[in-house]
N, CA, C and O of each residue as an XYZ file, in Angstrom:
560
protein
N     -11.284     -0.075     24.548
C     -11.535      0.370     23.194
C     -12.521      1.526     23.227
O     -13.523      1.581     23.940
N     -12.153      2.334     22.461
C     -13.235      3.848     22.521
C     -14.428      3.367     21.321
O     -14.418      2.563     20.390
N     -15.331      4.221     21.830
C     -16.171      4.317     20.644
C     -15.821      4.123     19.009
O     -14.753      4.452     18.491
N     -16.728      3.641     18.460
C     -16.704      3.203     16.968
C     -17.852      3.984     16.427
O     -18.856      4.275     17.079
N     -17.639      4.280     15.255
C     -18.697      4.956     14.578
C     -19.497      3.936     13.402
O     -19.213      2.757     13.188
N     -20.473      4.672     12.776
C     -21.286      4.343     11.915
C     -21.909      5.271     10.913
O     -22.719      6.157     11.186
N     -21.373      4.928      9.544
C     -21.826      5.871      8.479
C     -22.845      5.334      7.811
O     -22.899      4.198      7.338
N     -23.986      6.523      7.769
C     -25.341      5.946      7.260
C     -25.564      6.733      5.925
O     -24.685      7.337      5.310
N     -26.591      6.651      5.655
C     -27.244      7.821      4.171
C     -28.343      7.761      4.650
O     -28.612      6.745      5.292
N     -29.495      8.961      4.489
C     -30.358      8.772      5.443
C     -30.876     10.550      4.108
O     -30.057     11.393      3.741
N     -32.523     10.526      3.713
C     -33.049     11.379      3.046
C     -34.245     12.354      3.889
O     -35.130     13.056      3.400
N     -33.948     12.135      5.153
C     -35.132     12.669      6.051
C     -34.920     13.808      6.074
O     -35.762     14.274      6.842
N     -33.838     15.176      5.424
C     -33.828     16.302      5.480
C     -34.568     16.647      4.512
O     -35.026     17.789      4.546
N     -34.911     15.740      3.339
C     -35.399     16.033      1.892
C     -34.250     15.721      0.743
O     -34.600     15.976     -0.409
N     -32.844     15.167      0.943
C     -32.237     14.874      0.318
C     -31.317     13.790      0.564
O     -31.354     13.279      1.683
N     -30.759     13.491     -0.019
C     -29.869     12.138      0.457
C     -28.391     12.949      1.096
O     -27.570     13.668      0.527
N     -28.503     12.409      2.690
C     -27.266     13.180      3.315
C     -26.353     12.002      4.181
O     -26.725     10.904      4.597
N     -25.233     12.559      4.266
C     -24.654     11.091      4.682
C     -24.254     11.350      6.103
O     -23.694     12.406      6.396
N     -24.547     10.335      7.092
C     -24.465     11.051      8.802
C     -23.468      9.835      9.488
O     -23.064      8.735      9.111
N     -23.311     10.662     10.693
C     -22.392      9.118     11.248
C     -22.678      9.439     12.738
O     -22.413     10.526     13.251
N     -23.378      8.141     13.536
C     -23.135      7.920     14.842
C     -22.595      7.191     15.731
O     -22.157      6.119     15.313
N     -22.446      7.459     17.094
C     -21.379      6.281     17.451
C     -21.667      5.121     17.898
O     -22.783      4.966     18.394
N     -21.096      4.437     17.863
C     -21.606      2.707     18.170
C     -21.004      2.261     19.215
O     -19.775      2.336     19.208
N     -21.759      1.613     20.531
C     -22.960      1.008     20.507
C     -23.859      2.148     20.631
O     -24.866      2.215     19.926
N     -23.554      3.076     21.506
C     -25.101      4.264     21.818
C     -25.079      4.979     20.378
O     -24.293      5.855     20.017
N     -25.953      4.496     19.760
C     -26.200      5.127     18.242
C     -27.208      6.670     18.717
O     -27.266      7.688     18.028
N     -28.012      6.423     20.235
C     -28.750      7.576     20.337
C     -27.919      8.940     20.827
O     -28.548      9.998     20.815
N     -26.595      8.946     21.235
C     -25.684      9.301     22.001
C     -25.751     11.183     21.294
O     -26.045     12.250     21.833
N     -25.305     10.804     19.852
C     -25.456     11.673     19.261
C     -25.116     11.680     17.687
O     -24.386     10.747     17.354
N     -25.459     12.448     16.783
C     -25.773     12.644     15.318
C     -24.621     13.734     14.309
O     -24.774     14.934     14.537
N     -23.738     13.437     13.457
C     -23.202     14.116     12.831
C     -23.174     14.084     11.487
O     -22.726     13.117     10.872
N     -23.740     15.336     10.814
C     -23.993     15.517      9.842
C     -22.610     15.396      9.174
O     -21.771     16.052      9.792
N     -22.074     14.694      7.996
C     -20.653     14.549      7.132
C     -20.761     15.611      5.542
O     -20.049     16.474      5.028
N     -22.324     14.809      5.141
C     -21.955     15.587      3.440
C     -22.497     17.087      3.751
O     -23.123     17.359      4.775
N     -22.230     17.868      2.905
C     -22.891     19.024      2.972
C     -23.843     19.526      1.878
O     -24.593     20.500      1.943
N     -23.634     18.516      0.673
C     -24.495     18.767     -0.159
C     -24.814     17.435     -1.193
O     -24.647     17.127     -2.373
N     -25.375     16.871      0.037
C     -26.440     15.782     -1.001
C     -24.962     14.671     -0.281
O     -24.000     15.032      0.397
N     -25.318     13.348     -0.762
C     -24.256     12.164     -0.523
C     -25.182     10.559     -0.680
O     -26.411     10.487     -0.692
N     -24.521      9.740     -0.755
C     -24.893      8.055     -0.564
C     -23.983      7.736     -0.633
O     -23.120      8.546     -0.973
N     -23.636      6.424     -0.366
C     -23.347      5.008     -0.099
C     -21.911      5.310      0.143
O     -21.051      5.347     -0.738
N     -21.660      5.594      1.833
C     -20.411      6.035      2.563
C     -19.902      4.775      2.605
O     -20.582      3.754      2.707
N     -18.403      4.843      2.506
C     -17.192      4.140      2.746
C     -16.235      4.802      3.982
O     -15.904      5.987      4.012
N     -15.956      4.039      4.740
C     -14.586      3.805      5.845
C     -13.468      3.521      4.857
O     -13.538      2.506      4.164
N     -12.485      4.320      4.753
C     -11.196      4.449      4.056
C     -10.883      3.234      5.065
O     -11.448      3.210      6.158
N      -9.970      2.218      4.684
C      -9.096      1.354      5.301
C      -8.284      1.722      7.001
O      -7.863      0.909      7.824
N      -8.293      2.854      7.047
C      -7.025      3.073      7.940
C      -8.126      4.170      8.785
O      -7.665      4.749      9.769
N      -9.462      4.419      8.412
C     -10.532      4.837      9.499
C     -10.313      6.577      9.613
O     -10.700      7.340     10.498
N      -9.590      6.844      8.438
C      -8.852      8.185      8.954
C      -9.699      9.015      7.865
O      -9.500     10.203      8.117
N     -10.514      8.894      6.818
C     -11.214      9.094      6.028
C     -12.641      8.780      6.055
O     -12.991      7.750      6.629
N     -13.431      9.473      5.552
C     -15.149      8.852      4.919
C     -15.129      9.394      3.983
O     -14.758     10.553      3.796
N     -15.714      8.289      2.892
C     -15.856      8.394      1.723
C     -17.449      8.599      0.753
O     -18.349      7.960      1.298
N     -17.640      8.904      0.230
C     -18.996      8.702     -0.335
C     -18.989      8.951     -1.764
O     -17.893      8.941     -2.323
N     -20.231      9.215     -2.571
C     -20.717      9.295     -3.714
C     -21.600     10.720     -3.393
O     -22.367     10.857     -2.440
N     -21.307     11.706     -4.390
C     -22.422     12.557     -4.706
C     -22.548     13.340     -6.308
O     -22.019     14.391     -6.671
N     -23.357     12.502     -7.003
C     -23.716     12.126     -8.370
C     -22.850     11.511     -8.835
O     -22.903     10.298     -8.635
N     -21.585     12.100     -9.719
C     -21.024     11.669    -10.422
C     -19.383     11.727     -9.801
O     -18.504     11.446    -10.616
N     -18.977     12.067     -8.451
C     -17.873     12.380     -7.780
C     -17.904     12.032     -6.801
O     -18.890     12.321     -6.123
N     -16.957     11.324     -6.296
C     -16.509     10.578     -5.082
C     -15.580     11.349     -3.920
O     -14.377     11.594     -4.010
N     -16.339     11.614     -2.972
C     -15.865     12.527     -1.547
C     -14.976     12.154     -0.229
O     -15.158     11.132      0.433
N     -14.212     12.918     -0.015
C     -13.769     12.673      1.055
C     -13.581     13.338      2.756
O     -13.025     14.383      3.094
N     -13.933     12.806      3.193
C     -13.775     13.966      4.809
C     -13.177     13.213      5.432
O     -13.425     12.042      5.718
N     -11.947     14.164      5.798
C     -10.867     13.687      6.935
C     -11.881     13.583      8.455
O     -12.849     14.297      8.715
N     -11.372     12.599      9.210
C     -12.496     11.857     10.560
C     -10.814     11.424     11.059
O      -9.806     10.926     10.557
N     -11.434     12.157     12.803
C     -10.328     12.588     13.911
C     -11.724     11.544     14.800
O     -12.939     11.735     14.871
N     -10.819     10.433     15.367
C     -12.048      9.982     16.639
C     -11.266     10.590     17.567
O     -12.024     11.055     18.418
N      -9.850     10.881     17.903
C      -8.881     10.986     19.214
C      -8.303     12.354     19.425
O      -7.478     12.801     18.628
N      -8.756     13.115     20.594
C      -9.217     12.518     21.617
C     -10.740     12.993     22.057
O     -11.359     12.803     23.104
N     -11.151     13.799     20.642
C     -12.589     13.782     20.366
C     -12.838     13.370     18.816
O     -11.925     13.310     17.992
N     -14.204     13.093     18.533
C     -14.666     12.983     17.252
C     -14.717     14.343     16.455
O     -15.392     15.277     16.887
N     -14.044     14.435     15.368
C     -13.937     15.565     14.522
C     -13.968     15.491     13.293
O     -13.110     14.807     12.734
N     -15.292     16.399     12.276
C     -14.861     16.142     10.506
C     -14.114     17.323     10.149
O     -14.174     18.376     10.783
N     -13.152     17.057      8.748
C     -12.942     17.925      7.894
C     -14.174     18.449      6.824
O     -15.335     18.044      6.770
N     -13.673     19.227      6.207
C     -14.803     19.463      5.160
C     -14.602     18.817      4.257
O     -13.463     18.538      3.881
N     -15.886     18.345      3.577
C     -15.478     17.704      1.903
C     -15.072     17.770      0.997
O     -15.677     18.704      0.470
N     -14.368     17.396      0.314
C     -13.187     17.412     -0.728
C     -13.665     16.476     -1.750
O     -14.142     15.370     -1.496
N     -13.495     17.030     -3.041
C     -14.033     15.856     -4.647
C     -12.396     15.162     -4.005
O     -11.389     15.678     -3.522
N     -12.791     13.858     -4.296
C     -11.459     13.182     -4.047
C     -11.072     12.702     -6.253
O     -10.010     12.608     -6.869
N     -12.222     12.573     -6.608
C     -12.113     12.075     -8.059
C     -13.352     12.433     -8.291
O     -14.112     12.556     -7.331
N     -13.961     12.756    -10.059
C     -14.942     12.363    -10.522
C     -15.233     11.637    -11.954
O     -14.122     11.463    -12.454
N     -16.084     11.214    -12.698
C     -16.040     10.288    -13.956
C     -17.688      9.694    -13.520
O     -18.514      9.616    -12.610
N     -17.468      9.444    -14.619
C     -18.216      8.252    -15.515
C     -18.323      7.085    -14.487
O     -17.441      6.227    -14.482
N     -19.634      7.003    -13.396
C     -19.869      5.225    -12.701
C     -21.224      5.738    -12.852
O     -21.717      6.815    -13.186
N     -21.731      4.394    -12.426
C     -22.603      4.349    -12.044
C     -23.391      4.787    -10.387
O     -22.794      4.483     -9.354
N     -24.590      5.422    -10.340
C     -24.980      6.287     -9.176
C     -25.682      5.437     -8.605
O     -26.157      4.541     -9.303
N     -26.041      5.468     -6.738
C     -27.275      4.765     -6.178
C     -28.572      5.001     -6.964
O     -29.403      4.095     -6.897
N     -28.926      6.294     -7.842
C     -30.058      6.199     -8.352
C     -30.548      5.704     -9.936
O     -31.560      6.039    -10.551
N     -29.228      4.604    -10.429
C     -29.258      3.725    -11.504
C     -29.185      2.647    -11.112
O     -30.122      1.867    -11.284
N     -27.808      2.205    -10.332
C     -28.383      0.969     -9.982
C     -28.087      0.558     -8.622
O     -27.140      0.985     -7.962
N     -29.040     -0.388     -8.194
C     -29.828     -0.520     -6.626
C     -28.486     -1.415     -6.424
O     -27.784     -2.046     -7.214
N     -28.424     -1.142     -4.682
C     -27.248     -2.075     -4.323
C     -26.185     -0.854     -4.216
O     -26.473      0.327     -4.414
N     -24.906     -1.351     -3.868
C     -23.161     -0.884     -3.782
C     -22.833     -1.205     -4.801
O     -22.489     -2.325     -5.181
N     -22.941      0.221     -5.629
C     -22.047      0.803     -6.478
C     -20.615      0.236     -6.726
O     -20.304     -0.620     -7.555
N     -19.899      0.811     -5.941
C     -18.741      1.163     -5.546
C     -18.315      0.292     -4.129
O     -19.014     -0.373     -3.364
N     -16.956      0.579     -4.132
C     -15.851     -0.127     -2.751
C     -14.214      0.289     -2.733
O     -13.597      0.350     -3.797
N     -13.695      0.511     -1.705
C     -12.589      1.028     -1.974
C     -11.560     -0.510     -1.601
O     -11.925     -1.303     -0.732
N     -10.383     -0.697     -2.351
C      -9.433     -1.659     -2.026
C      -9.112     -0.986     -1.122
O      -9.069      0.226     -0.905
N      -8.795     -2.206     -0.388
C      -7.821     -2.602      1.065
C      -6.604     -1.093      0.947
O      -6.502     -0.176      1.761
N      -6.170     -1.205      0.229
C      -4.694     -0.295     -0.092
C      -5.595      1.052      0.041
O      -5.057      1.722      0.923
N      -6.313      1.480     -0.275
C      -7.001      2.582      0.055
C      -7.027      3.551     -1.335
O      -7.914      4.300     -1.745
N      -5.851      3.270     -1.828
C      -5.606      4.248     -3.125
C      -6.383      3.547     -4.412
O      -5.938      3.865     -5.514
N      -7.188      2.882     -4.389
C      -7.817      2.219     -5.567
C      -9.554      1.748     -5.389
O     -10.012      1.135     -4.425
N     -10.250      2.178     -6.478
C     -11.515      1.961     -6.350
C     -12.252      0.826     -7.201
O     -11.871      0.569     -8.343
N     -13.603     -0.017     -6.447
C     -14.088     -0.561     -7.533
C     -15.290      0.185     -7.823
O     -15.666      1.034     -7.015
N     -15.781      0.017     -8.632
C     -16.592      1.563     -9.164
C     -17.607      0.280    -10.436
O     -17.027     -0.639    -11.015
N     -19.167      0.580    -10.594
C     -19.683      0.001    -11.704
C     -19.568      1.340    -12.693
O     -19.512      2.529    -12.379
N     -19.556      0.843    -13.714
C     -19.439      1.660    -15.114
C     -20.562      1.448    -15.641
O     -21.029      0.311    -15.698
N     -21.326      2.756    -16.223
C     -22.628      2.456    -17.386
C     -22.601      1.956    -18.113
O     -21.410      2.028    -18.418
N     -23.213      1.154    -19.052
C     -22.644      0.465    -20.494
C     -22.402      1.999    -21.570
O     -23.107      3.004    -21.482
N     -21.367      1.838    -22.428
C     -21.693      3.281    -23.566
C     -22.408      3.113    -24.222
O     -22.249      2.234    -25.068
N     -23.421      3.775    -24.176
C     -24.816      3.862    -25.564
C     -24.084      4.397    -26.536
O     -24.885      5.095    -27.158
N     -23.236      4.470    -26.944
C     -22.476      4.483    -28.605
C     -22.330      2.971    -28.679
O     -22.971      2.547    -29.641
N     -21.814      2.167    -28.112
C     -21.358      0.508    -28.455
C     -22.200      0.117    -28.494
O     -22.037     -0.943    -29.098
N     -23.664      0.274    -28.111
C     -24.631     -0.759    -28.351
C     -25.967      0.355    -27.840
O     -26.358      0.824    -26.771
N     -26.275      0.421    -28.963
C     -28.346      1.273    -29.074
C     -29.158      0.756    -28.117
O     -29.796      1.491    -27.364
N     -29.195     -0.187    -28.074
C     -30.353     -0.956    -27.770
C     -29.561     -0.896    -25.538
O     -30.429     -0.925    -24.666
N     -28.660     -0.853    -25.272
C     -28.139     -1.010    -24.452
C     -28.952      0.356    -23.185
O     -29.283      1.534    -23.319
N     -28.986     -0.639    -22.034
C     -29.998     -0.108    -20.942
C     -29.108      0.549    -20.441
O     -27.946      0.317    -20.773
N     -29.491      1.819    -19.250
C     -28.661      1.969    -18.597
C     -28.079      1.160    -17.016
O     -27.020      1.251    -16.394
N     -28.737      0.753    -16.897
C     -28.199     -0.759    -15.949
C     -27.545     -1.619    -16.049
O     -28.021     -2.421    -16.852
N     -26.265     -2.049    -15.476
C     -25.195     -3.173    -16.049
C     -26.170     -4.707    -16.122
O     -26.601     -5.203    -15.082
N     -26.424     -5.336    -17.479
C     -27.198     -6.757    -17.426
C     -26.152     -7.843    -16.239
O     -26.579     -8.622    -15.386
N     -25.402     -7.677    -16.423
C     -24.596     -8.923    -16.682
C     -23.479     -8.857    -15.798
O     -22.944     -7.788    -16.093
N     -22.532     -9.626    -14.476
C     -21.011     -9.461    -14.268
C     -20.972    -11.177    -13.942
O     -21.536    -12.065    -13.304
N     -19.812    -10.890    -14.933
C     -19.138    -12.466    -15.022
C     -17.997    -12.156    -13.689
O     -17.212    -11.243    -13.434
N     -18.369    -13.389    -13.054
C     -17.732    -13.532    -12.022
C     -16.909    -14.874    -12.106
O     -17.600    -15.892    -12.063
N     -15.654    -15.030    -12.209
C     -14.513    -16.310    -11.991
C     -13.517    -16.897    -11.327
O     -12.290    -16.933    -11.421
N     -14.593    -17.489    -10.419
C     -13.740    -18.807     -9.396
C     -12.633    -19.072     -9.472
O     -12.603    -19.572    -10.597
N     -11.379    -19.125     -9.000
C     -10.508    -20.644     -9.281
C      -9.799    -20.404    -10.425
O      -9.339    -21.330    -11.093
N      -9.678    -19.374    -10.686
C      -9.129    -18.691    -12.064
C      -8.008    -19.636    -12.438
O      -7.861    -20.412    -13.383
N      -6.927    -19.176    -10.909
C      -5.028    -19.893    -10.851
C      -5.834    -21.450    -11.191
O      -5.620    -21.968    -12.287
N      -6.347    -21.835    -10.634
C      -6.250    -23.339    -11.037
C      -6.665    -24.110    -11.912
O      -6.295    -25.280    -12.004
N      -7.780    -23.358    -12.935
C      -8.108    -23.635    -14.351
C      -6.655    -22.890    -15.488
O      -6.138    -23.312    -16.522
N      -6.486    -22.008    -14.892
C      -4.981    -21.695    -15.567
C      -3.943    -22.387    -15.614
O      -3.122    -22.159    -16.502
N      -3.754    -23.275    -14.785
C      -2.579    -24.219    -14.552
C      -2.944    -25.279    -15.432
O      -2.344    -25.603    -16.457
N      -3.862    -25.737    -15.008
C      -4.731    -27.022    -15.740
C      -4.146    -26.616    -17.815
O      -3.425    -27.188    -18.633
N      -4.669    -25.841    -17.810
C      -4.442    -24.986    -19.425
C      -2.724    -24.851    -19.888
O      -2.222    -25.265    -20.933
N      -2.025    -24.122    -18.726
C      -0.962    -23.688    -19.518
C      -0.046    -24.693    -18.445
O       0.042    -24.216    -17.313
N       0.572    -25.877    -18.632
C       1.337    -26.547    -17.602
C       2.447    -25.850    -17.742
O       2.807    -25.205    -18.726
N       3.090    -26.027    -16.520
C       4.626    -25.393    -16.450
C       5.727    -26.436    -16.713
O       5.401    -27.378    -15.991
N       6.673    -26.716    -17.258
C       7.938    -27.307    -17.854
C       9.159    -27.203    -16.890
O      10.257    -27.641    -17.234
């Protein structure tokens, strides 16, 4: 098995930049990915991508490990309305398995509610969904 990499975010230039080294010798060597500003990198499913956040738009750089390590340049893959690493603490964001679909936190809209923070209060999370559903709607 060849080398594996590792995507970090790391602000020691003076800004938040997103880097990747290889694993296990992480000292081996250092590659700079975003070019302007980045956080909280994602591995596309199929390893053929890195993904990230920079403000309000979600990035992509094509990543060649074979039969050297190689980036593309960055590309807006999408942008909108989520929530950023510098609202709320933690992973944002995650890409589905399928690769073509994102989970993404959303701000609350300060039109629906005044008083409303910009930090999500609240995610209802539900267990066992299929089997309280069955319980509810029996089948015939």
């Amino acid at each position: 098995m060849g080398l594996q990499w590792i995507a970090y975010c790391t602000s020691e230039s003076g800004r938040n930049e997103i880097y990747v080294r290889p694993f296990p010798d992480v000292n081996r060597e250092r590659r700079q990915v975003s070019t302007k500003g980045g956080s909280s990198p994602r591995w596309s499913p199929d390893g053929r991508e890195l993904l990230y956040l920079n403000g309000d738009s979600v990035m992509a750089v094509a990543v060649q490990t074979e039969p050297t390590f190689s980036l593309g340049p960055p590309k807006t893959l999408f942008s909108g309305m989520h929530a950023v690493t510098s609202v709320v603490s933690g992973i944002p964001w995650d890409v589905h398995p399928d690769g073509k679909r994102f989970l993404m936190i959303k701000p609350p809209d300060p039109a629906d509610d005044e008083s409303a923070e910009v930090i999500p209060r609240k995610i209802n999370i539900i267990l066992n969904w299929f089997e309280e559903l069955k319980e509810r709607v029996p089948v015939y």
